[in-house]
BASE-845463 format. One record per atom (N, C-alpha, C, O, CB): residue in three letters; atom name; x, y, z. Coordinates in nm, 4 decimals, m for minus. Each point is the difference from the previous one (the first is absolute). Glycine has a CB too. Example, Ala and Ser with C-alpha at 12.3 -4.5 7.8 and 13.67 -1.06 7.14 Angstrom:
<pts>
- ALA_N_1.3190_m0.5690_0.7800
- ALA_CA_m0.0890_0.1190_0.0000
- ALA_C_0.0900_0.1200_0.0000
- ALA_O_0.1036_m0.0019_0.0665
- ALA_CB_m0.2928_m0.1154_0.0581
- SER_N_0.1542_0.2223_m0.1966
- SER_CA_0.0820_0.1190_0.0060
- SER_C_m0.0770_0.1090_0.0730
- SER_O_0.0509_0.1108_0.0169
- SER_CB_0.0675_m0.1736_m0.2314
</pts>
This chain:
<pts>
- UNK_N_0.0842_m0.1180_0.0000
- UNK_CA_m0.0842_0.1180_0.0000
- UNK_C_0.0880_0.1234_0.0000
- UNK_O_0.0910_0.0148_0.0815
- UNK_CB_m0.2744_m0.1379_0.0395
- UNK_N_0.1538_0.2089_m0.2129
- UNK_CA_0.0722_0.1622_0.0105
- UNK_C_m0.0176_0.0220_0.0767
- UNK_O_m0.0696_m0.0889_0.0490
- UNK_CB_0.0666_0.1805_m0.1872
- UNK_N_0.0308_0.0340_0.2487
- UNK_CA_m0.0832_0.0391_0.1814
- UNK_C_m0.0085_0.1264_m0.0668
- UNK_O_0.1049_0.0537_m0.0355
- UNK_CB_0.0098_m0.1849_0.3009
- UNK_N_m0.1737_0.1607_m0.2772
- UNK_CA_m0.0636_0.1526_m0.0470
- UNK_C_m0.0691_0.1366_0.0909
- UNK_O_m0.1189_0.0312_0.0076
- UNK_CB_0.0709_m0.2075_m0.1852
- UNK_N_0.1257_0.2196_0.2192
- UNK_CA_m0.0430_0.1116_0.1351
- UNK_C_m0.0010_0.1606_m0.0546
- UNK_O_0.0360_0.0381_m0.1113
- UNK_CB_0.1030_m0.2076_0.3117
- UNK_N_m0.1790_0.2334_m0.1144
- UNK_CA_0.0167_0.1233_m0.0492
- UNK_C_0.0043_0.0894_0.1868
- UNK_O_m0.0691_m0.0278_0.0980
- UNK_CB_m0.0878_m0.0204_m0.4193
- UNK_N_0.2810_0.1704_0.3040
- UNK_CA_0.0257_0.0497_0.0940
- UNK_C_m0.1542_0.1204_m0.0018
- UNK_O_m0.0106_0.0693_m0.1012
- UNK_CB_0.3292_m0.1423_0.0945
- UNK_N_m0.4001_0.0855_0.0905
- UNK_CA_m0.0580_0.0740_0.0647
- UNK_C_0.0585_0.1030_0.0904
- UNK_O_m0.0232_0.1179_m0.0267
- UNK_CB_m0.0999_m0.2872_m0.0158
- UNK_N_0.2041_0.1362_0.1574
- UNK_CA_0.0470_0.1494_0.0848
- UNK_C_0.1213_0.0607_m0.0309
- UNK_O_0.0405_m0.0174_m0.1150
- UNK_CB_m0.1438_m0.0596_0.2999
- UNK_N_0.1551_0.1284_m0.1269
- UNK_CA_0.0837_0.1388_m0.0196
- UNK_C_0.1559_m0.1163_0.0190
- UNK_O_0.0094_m0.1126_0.0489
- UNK_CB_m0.2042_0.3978_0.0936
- UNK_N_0.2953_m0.1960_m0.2043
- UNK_CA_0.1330_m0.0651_m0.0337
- UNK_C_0.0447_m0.0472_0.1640
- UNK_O_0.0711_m0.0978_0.0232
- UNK_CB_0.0072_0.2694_m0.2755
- UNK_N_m0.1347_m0.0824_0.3563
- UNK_CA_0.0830_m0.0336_0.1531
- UNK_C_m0.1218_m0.1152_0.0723
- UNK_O_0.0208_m0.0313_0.1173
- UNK_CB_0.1253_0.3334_m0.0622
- UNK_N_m0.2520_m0.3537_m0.1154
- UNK_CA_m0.1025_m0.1066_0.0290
- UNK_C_m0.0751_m0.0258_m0.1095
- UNK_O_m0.1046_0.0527_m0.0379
- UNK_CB_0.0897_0.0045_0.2543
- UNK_N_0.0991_m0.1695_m0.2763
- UNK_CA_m0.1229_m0.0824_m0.1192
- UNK_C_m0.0600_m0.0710_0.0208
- UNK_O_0.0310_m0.0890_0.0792
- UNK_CB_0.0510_0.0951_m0.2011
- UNK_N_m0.1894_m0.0010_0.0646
- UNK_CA_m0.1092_m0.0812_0.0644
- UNK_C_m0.0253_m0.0668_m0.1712
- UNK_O_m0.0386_0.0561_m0.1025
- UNK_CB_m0.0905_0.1192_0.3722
- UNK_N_0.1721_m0.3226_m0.2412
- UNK_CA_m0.0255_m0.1075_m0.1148
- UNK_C_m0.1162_m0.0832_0.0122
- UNK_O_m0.0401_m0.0790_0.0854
- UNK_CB_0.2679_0.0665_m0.1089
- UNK_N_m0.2813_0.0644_m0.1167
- UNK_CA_m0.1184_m0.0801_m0.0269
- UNK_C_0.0217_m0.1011_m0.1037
- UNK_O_0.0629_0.0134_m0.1050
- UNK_CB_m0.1962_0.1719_0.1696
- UNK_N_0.0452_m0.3339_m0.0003
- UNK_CA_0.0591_m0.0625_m0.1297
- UNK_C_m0.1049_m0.0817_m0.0991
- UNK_O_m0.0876_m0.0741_0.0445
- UNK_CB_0.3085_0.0510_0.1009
- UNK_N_m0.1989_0.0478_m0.2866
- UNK_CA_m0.1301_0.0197_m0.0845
- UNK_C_m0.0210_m0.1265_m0.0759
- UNK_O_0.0270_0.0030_m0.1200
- UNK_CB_0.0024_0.2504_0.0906
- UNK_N_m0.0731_m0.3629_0.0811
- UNK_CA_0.0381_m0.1396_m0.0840
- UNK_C_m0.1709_0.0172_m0.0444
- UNK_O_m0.0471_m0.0902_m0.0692
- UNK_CB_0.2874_m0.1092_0.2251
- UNK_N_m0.2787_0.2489_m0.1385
- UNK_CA_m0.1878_m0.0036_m0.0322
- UNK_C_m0.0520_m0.0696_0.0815
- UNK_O_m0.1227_m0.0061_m0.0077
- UNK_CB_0.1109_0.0122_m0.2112
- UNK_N_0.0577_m0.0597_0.2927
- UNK_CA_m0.0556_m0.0906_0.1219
- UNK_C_0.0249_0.0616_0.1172
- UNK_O_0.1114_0.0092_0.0517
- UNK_CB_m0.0756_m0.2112_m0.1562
- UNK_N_m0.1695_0.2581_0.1617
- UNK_CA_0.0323_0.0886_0.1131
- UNK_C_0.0259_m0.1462_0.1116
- UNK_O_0.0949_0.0161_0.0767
- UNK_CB_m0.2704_0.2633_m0.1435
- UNK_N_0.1170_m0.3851_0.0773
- UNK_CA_0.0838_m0.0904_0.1187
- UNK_C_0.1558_m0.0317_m0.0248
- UNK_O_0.0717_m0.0090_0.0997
- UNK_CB_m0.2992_m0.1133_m0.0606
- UNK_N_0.2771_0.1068_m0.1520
- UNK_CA_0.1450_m0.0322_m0.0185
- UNK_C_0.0539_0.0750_0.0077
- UNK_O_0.1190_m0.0240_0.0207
- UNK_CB_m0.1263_m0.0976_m0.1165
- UNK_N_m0.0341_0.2664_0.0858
- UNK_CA_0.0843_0.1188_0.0585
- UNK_C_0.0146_m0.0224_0.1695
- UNK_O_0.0935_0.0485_0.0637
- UNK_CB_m0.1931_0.1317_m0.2705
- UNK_N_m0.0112_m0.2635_0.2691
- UNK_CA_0.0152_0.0607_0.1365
- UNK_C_0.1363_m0.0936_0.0352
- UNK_O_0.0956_0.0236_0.0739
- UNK_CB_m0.3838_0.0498_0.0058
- UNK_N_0.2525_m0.2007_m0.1727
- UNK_CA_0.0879_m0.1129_0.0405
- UNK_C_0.1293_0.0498_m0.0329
- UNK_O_0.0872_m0.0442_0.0747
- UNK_CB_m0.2463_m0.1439_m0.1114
- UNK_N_0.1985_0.2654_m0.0512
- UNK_CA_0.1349_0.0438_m0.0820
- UNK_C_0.0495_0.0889_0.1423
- UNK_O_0.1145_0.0064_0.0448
- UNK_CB_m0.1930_0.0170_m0.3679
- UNK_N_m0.0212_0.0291_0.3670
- UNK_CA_0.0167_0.1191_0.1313
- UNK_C_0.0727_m0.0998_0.1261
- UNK_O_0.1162_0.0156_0.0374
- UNK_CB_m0.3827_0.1626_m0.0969
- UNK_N_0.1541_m0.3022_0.1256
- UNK_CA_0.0396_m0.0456_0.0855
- UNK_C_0.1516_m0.0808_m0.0349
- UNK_O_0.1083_0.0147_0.0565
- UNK_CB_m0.3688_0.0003_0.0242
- UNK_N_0.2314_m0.0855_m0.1707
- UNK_CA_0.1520_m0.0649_m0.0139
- UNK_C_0.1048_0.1037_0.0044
- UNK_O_0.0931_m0.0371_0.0715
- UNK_CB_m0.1748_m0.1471_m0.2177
- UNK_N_0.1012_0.3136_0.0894
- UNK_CA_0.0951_0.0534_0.0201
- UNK_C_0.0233_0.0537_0.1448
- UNK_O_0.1138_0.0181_0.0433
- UNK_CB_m0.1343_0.0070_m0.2776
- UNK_N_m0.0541_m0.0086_0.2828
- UNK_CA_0.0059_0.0112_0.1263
- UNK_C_0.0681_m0.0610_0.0719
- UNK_O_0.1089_0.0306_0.0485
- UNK_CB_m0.2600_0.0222_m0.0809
- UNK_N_0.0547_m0.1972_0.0503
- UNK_CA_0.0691_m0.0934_0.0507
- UNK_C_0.1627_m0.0702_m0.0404
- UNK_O_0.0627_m0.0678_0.0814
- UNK_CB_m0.3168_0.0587_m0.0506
- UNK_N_0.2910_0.0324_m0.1333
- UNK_CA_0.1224_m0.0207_m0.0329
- UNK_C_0.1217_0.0805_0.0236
- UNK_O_0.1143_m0.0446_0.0095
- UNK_CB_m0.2449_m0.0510_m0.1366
- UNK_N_0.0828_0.2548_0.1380
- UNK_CA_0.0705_0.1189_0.0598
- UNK_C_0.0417_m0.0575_0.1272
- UNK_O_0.1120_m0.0069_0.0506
- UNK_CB_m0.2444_0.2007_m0.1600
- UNK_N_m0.0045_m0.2415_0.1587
- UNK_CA_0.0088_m0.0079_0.1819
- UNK_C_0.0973_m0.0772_0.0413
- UNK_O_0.0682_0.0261_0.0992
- UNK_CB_m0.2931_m0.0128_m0.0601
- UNK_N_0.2433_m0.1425_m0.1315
- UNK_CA_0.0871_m0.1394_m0.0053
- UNK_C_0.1490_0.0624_0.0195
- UNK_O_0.0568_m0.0231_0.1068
- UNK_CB_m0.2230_m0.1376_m0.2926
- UNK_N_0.2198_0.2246_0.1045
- UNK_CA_0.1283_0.0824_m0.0255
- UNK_C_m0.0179_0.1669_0.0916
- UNK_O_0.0526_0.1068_m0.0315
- UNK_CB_m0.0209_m0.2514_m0.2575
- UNK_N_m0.1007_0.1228_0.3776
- UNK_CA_0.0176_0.1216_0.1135
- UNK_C_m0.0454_0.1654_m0.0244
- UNK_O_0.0536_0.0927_0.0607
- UNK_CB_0.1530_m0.2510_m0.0079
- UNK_N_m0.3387_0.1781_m0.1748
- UNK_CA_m0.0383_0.1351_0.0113
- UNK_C_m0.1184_0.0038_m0.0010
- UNK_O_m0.0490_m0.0775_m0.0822
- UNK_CB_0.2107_0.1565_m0.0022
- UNK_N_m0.2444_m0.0105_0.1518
- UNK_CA_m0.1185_0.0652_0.0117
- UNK_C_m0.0313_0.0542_m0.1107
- UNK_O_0.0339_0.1180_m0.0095
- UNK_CB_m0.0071_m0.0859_0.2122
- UNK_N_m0.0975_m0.0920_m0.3191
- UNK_CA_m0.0108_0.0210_m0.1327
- UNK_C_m0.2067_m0.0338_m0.0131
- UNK_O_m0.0768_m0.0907_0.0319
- UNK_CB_0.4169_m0.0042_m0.1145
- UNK_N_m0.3496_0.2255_0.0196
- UNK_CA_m0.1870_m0.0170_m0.0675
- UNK_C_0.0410_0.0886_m0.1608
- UNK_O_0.1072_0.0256_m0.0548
- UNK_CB_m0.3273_0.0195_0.3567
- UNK_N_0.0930_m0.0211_m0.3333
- UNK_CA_0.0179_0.0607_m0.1406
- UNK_C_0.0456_0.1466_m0.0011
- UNK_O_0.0363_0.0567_m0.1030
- UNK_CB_m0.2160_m0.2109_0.0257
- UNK_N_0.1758_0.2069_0.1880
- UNK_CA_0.0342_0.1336_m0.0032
- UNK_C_0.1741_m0.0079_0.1164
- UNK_O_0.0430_m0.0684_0.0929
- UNK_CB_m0.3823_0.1829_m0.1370
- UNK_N_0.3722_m0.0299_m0.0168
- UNK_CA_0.1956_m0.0407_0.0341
- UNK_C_0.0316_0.1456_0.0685
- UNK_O_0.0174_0.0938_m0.0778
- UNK_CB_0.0902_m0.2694_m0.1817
- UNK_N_m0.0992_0.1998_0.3988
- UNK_CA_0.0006_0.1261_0.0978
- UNK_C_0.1682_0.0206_m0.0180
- UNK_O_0.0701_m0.0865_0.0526
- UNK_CB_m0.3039_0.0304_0.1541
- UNK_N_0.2970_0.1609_m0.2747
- UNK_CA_0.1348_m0.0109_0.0177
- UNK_C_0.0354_0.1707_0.1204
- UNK_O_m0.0431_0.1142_0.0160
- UNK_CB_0.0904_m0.2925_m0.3276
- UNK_N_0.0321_0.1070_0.3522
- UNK_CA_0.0739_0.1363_0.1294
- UNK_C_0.1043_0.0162_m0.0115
- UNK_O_0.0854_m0.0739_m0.0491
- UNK_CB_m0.1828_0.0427_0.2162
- UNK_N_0.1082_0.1626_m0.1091
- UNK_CA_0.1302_0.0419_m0.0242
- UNK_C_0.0900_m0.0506_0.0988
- UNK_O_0.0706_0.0880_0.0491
- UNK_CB_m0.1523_0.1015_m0.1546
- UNK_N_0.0999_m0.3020_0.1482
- UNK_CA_0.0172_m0.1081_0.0889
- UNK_C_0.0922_m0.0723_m0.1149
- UNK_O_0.1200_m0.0272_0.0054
- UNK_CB_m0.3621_0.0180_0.1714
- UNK_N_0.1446_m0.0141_m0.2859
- UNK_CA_0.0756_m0.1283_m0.0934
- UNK_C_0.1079_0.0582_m0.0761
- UNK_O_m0.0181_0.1037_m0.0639
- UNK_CB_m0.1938_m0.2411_0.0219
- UNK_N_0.3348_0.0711_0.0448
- UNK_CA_0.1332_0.0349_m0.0319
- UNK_C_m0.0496_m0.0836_m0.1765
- UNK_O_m0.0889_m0.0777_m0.0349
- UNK_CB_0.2925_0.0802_0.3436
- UNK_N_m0.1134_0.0531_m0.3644
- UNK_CA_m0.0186_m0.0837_m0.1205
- UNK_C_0.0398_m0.1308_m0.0078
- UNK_O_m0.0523_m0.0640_m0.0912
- UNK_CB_0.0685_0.2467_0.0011
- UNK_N_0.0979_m0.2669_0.1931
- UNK_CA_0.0104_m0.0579_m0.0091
- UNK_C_m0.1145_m0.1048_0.0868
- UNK_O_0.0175_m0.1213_m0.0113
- UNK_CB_0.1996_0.2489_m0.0825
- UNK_N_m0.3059_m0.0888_0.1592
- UNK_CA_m0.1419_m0.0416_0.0212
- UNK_C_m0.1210_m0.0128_m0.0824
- UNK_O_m0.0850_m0.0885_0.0089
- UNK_CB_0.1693_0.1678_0.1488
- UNK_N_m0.0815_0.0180_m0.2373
- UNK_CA_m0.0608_0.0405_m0.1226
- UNK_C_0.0623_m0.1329_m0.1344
- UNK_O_m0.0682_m0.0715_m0.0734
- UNK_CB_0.0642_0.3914_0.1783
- UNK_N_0.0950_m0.3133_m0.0973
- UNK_CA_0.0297_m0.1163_m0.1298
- UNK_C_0.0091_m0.1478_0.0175
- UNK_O_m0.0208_m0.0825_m0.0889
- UNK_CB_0.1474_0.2540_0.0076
- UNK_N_m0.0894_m0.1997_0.2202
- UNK_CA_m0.0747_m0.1427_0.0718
- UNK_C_m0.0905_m0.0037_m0.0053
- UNK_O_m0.0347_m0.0928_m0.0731
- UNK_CB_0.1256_0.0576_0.1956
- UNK_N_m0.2015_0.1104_m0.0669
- UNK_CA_m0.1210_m0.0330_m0.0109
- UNK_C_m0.0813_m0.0029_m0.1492
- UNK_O_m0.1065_m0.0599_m0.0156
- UNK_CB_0.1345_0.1456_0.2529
- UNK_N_0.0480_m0.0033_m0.3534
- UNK_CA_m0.0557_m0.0402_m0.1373
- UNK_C_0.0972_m0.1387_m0.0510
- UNK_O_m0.0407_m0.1029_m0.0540
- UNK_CB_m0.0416_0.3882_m0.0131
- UNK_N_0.1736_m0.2612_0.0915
- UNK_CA_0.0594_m0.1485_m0.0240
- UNK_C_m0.0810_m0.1093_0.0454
- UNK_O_m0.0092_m0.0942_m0.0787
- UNK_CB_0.2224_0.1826_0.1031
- UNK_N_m0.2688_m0.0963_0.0754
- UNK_CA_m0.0647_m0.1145_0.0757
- UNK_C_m0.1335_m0.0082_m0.0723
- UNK_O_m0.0487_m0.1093_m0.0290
- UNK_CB_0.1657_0.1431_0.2694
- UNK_N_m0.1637_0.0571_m0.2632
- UNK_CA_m0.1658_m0.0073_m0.0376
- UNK_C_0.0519_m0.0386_m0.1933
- UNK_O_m0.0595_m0.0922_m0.0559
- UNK_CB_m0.1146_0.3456_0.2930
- UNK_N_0.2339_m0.2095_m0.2804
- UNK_CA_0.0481_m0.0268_m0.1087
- UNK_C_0.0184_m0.1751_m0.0518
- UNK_O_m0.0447_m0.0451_m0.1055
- UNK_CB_0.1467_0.2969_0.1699
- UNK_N_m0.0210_m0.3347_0.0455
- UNK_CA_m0.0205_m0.0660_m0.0093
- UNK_C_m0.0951_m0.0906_0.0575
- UNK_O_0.0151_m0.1211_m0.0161
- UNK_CB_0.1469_0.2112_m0.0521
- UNK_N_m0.2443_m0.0507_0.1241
- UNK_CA_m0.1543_m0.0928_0.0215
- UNK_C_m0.0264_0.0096_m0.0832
- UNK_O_m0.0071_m0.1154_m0.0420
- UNK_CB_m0.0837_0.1260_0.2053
- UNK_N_0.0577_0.0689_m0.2567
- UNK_CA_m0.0447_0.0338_m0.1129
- UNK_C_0.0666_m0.0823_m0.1352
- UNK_O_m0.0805_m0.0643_m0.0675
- UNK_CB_0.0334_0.2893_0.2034
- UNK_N_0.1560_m0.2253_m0.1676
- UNK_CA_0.0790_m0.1002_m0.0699
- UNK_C_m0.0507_m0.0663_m0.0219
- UNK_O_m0.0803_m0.0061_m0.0931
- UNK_CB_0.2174_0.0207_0.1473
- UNK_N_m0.0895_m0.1549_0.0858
- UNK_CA_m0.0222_m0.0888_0.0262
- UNK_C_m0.1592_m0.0706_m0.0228
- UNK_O_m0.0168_m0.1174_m0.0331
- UNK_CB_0.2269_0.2030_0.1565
- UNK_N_m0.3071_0.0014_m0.1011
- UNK_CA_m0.1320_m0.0597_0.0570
- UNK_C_m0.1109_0.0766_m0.1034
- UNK_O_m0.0962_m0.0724_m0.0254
- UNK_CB_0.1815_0.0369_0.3147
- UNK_N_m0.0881_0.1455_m0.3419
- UNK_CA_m0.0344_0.0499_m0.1178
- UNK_C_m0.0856_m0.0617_m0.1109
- UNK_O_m0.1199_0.0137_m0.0240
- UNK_CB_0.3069_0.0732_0.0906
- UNK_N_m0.0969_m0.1547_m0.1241
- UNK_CA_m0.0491_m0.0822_m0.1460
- UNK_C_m0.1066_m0.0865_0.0308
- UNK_O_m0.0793_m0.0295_m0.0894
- UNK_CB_0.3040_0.0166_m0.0147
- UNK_N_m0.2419_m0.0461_0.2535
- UNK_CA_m0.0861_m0.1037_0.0591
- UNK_C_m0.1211_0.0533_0.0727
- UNK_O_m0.0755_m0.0782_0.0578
- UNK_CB_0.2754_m0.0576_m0.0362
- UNK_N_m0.2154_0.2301_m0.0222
- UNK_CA_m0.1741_0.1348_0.0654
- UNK_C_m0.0741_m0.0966_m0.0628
- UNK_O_0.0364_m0.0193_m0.1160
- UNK_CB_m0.0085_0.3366_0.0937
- UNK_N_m0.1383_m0.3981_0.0675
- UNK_CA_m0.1208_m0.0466_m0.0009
- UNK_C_m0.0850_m0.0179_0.1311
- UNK_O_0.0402_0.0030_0.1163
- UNK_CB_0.0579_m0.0947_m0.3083
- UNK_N_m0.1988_0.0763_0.1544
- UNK_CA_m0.0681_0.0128_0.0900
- UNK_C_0.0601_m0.2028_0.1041
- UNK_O_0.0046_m0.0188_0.1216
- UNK_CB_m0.2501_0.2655_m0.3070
- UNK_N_0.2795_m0.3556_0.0662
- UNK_CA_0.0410_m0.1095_0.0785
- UNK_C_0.1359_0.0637_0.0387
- UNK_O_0.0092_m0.0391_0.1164
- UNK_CB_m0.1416_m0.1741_m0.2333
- UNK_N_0.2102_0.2645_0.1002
- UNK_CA_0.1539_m0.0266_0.0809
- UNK_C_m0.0446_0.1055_0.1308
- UNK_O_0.0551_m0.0095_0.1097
- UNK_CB_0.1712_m0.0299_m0.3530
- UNK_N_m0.3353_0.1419_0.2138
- UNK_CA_m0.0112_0.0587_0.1565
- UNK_C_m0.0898_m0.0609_0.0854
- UNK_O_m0.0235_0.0568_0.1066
- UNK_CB_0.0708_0.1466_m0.1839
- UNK_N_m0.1102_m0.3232_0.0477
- UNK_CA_m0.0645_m0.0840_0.0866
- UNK_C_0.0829_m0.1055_0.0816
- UNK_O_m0.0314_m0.0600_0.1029
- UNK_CB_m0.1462_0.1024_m0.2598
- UNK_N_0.3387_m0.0502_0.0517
- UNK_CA_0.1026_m0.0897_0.0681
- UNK_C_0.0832_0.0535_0.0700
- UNK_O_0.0833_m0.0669_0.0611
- UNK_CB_m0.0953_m0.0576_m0.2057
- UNK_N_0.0056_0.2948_0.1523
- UNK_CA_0.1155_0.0362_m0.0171
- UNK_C_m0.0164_0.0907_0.1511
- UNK_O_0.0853_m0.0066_0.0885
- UNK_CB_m0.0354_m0.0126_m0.3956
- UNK_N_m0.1734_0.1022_0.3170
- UNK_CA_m0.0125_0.0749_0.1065
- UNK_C_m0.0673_m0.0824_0.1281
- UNK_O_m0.0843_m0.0894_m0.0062
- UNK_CB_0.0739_0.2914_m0.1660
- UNK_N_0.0626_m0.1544_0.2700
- UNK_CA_m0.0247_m0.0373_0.1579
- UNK_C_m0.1144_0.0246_0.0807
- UNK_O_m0.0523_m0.0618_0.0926
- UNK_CB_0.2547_0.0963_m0.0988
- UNK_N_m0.2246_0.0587_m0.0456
- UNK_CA_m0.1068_0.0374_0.0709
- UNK_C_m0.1224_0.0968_m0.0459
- UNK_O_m0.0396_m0.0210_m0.1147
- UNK_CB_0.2175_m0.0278_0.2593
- UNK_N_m0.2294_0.1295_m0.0877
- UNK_CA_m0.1339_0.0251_m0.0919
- UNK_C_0.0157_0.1220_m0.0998
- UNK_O_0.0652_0.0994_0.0319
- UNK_CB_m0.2161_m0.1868_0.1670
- UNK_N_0.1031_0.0776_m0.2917
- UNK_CA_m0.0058_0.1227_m0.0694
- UNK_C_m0.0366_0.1405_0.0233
- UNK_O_m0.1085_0.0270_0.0514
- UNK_CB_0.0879_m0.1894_m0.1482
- UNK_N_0.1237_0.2743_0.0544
- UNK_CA_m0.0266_0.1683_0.0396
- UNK_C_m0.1472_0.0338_m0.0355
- UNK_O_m0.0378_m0.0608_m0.1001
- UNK_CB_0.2921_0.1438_0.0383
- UNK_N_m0.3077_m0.0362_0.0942
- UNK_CA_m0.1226_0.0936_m0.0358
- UNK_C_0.0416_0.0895_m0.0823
- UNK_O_0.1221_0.0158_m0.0018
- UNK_CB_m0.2296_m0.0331_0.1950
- UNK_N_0.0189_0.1083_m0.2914
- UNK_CA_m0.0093_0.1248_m0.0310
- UNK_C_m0.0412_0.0676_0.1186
- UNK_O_m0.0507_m0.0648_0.0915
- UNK_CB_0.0105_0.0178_m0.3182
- UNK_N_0.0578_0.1790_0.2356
- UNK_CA_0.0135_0.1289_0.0529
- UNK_C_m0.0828_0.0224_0.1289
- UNK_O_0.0341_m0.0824_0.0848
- UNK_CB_0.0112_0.1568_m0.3172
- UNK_N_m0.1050_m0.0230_0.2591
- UNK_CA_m0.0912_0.0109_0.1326
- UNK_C_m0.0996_m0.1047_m0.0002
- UNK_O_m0.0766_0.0333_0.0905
- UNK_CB_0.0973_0.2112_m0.0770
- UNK_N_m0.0445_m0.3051_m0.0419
- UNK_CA_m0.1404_m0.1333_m0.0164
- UNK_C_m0.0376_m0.0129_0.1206
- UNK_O_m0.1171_m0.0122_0.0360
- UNK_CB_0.1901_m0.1459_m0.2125
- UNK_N_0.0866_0.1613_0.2926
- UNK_CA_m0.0384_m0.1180_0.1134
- UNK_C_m0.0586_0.0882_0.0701
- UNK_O_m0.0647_m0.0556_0.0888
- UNK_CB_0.2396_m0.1243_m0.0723
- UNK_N_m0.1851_0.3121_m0.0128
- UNK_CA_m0.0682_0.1404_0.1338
- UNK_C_m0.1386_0.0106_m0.0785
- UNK_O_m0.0587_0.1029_0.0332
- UNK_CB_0.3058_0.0997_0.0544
- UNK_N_m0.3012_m0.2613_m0.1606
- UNK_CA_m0.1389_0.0519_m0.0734
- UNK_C_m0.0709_m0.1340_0.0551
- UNK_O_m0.1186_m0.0217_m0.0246
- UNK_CB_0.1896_0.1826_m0.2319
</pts>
């Protein structure tokens, strides 16, 4: 599968949306990356909070790392490899759970 996203927020917080036409395999594209960030040690969702905290050399680990989840696991986005693949339950869209 191509992963096809598009940046929504501002250059210092992007907020990635990702456009497979399948609004559930987006959520799944969401949780797995998540969960795979989490595996390799960052607090990772679709929107990426950077501070003036992050040295660049924090800044290019952490795209290095997400880079290669991405590599690696990419070509295989279906809805079966995220039924094999993720742990636990799937992200929601946006406020759902306070309504």
């Amino acid at each position: 599968m191509k992963l096809s996203y598009k940046n929504n927020g501002l250059i210092s917080a992007p907020i990635l949306s990702f456009n497979s036409g399948d609004q559930l395999l987006d959520l799944k594209i969401k949780t797995f990356l998540t969960q795979e960030m989490l595996r390799r040690g960052y607090i990772f969702s679709n929107v990426i909070y950077l501070s003036l905290k992050h040295n660049k050399k924090n800044i290019d680990r952490f795209f290095d790392n997400f880079y290669q989840v991405l590599k690696k696991n990419s070509p295989n986005f279906s809805h079966n490899f995220f039924k094999k693949n993720i742990k636990g339950p799937i992200a929601h869209s946006g406020f759902k759970r306070l309504t």
